[in-house]
N, C-alpha and C positions, 0 to 999 in steps of 0.2 A: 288736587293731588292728595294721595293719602300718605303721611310720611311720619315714618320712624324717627325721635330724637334722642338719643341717648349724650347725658350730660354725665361730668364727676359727683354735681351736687345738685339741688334745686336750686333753679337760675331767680331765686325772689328770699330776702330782697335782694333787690340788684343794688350790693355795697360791695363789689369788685371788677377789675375789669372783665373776667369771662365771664360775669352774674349779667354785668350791668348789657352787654352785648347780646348776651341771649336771650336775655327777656323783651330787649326792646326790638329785636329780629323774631319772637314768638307771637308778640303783640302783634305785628303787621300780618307776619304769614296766616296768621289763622282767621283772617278775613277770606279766605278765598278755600283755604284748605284745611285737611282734616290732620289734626295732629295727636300721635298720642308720645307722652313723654318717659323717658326712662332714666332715673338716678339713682346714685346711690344715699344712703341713709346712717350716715356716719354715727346718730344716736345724738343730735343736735336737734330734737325738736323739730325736723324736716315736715312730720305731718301736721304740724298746726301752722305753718309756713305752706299751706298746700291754698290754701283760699287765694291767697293774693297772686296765681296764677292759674287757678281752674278756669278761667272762662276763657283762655288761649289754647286749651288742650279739651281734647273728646275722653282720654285715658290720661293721667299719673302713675306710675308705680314706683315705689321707692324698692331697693332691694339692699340687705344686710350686708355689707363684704366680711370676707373673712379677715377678723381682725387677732394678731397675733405677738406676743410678746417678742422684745428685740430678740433674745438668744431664739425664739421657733421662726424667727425671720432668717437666720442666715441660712438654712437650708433654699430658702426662697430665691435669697440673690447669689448660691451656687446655679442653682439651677439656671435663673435667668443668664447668668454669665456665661453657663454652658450651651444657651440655644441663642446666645448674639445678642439676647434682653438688654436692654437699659435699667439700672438699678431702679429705677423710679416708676415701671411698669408694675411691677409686683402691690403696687397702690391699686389700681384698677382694673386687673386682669384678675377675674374669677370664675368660677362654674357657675354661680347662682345667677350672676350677671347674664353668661351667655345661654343659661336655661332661660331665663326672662325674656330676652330678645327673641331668642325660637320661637315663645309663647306668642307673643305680640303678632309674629310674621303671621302664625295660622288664625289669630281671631283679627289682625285690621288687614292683611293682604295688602302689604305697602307699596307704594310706586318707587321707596325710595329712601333706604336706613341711613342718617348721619350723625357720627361721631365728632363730638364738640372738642375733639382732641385725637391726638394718632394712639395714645395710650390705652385709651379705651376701645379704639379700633384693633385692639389684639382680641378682644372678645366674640370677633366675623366670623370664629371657625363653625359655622353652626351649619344646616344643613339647609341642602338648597345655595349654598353662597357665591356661586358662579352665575343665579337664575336673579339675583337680588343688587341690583342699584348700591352702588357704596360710597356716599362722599366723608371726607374727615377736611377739618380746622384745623390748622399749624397758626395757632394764638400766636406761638413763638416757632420758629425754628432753633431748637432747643441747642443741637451741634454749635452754633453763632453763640448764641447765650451763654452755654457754659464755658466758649471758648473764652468770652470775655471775665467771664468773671475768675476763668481760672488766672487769668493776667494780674488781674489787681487782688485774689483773696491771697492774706496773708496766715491764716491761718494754718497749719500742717496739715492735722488732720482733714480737714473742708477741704483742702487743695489734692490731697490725694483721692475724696472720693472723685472730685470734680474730674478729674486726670481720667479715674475708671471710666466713669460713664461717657467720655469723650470717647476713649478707644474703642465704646460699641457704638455709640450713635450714631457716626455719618452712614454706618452701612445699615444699620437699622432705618434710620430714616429714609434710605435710597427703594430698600424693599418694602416700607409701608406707603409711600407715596408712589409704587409700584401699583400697586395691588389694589390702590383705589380706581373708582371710574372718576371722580373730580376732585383736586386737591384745591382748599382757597388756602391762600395766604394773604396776609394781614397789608401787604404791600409791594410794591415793583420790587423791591431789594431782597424781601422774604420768599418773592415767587424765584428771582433769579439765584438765591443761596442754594434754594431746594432742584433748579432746574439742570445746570448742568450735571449732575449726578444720575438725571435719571430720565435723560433721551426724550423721549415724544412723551412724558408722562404728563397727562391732562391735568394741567394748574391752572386759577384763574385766581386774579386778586377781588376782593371784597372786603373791603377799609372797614376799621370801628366806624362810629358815627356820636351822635348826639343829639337830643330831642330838642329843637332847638324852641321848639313854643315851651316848652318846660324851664329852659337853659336862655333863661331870657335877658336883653342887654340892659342894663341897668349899673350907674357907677353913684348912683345918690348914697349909698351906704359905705363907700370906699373907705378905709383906715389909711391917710400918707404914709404911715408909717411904719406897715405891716406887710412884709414878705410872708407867704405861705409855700411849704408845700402840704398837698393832699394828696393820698392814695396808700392802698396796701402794703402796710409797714411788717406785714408777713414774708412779702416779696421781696427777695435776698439785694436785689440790683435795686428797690424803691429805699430800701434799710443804707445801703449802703451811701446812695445818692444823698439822704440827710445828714447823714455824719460828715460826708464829703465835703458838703457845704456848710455846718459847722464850724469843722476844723478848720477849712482853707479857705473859705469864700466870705464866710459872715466878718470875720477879725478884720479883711481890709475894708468892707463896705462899714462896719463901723467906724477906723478910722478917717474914711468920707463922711461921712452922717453920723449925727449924734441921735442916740432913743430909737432904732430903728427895734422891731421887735422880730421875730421869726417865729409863726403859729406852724405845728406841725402836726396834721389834722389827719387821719385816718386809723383801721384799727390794727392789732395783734405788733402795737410797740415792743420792741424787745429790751432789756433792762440798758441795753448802750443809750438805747434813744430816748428812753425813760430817764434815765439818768440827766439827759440833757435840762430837767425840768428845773434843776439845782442852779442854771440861770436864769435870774428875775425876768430877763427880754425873751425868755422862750416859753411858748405855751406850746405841751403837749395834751392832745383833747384826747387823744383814744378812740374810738369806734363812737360814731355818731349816727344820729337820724335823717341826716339828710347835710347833704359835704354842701350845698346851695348858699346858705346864709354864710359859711365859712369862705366860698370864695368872693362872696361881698364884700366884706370886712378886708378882704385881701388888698393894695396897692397894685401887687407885683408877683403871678406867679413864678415859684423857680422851678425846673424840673432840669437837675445837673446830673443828669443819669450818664452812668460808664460803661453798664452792661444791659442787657436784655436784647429784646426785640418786637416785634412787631408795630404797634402803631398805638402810638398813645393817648389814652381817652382823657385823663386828666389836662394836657394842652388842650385837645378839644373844647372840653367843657369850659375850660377858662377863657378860651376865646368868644366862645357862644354868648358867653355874660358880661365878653366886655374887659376883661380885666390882661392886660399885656403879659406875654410869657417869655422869660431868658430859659436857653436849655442849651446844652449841647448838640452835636451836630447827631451823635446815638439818641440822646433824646427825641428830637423831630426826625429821625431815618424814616422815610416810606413817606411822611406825610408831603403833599404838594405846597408847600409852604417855601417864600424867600426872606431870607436874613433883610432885616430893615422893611420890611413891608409886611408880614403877618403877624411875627417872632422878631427876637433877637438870638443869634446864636453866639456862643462863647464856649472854648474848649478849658481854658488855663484861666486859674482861680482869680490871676489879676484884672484878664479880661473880662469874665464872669461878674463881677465884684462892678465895675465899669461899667458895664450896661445896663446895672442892674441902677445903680446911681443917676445915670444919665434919664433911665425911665422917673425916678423919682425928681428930678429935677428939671426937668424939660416936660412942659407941659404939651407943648407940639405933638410933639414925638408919641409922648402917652398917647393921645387923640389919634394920633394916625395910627398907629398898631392896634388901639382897641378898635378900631370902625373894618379896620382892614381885615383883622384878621375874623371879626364878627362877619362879614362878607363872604369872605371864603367855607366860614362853616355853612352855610345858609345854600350856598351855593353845590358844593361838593358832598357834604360829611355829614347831611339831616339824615337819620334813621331812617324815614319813608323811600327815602332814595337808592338808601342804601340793601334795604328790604326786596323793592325790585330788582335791582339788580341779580337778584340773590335768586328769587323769583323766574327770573330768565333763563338762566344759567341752569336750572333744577329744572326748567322746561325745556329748552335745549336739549338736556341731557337724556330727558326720557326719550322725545322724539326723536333722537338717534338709536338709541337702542330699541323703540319699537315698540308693541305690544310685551311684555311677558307672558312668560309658559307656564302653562297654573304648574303652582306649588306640589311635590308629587307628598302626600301624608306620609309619615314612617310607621 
């Protein structure tokens, strides 16, 4: 197959969850097919970050967005508001983007254009686009996500934009999962959030995953005494989840255990969680090279998330290597995981706090959730598997629609 990828950024390195997804979904596909990639170029050094994924792609192109000061933005999100936009389109919705993509169609003649996000699927209007294959990734079904987070953010102003964008997304989101020919979501809950809204629209799920001969089970370097969480501390619901467990969670598991420490491991800390660093027991690391020895060092993942969606690669990855995960029931949503046998789940900080002690003190218990839930990735959630699928699904999809109609030039 020959296939179009258009991403937000360059998917290398893969230090987030849509980085770490896409490049280890680029790595498989490009065995078999010809891929040319499309990003944007934010002016982060993207092109010297180009080696460590040229041999997955036949083309790269990175493209400049138009980048504009906040007061020349609000024309931006009148406008979006007036055509049913989401405030947060006006990120990846641009002319140079969608002149690029045009470019692409007439020199690789694709079987097959997909957008690593529905936001950057506003960029379709190009020509030919009824003649041209179109699948988009719902990472998140964003409608879910901000509903949650408009629950618990206390902020005013955060809570009013949240509120905006709510009142355009469900219908936004109904006519972009319209308009595609295959929508993947991240899992059975994300595929069913997005489905009754939008009749016979062709969904299919296609889970994160995890390289499991990379993500290897080993517990020789474990710390007892060390809670982690890891993951992008950019991301509002990962930001929130640590203070969450801070405030409410860690106070009573210390008064359970004495010396327990809480390492809080990934990048774009914001000054709350930064701040956290003013406890001796808390180590914040900031953006790292590699999250792997940090979840060695771990006893006990926690991932006490209140908001987001789709499926989450940091439980993944701590199960792969062994190491037990407490989270809430929104934490594990989508993944095939059962309370006491992969995971522990816990909603309320007392109970959270509880299982989290019980894994440190029950050596049983540790054992069986690290073997178990190391089984289930091995089993369900390895990248290669996850790759075919994907694979399938993208071949299906042509074979139903058939040959295409050559490209008519303008």
């Amino acid at each position: 197959m020959n296939l179009i990828i258009v991403c937000r950024e360059l998917p290398y390195p893969p230090d987030s969850g849509t980085k770490i997804r896409m490049y280890n979904l680029l790595k498989r596909l490009s065995r078999n097919n010809c891929i040319a990639l499309l990003c944007y170029d934010f002016g982060v050094g993207a092109e010297k970050k180009i080696p460590g994924i040229q041999d997955y792609c036949v083309t790269i192109k990175l493209v400049r967005p138009r980048i504009s000061s906040k007061i020349r933005q609000v024309p931006d999100l009148l406008m979006n508001f007036m055509r049913g936009e989401p405030l947060c389109a006006k990120y990846e919705k641009s002319k140079s983007m969608k002149d690029a993509i045009q470019e692409l169609i007439k020199t690789t003649a694709p079987d097959l254009i997909h957008f690593d996000d529905p936001y950057l699927a506003t960029n379709s209007d190009f020509e030919n686009k009824d003649n041209i294959i179109r699948t988009i990734t719902y990472i998140d079904v964003d409608s879910q996500k901000y509903l949650r987070m408009y629950k618990i953010e206390k902020n005013i102003r955060k809570k009013a934009m949240l509120l905006l964008d709510l009142l355009l997304l469900k219908r936004w989101e109904e006519a972009s999962v319209k308009k595609a020919d295959l929508n993947i979501a991240m899992s059975p809950v994300d595929a069913k959030n997005l489905k009754p809204r939008t009749g016979e629209a062709n969904i299919t799920v296609i889970p994160n995953g995890v390289d499991t001969g990379v993500f290897k089970f080993d517990r020789s370097g474990t710390k007892i005494d060390t809670i982690s969480f890891i993951g992008d501390l950019g991301y509002l619901p990962n930001q929130d989840a640590v203070l969450f467990f801070y405030q409410e969670i860690l106070p009573i598991i210390r008064r359970k255990i004495q010396g327990v420490k809480f390492m809080i491991v990934g990048r774009n800390p914001g000054p709350e969680v930064q701040d956290l660093k003013n406890d001796p027991h808390v180590i914040v690391t900031g953006e790292v090279a590699n999250v792997i020895p940090y979840y060695y060092k771990s006893a006990v993942v926690a991932v006490p998330l209140r908001s987001g969606g789709g499926t989450r690669i940091k439980i993944l990855e701590a199960m792969s290597l062994g190491r037990p995960v407490v989270t809430t029931a929104i934490g594990c949503e989508g993944l095939d995981v059962k309370d006491g046998e992969h995971l522990l789940i816990a909603n309320e900080p007392e109970q959270f706090a509880e299982k989290i002690a019980l894994l440190l003190k029950d050596r049983q218990m540790y054992d069986h959730i690290s073997t178990q839930g190391r089984q289930l990735v091995e089993i369900e959630y390895d990248w290669g598997k996850i790759a075919g699928r994907l694979i399938d699904a993208y071949t299906e999809l042509i074979a139903q629609r058939g040959p295409l109609k050559p490209i008519v030039q303008g």
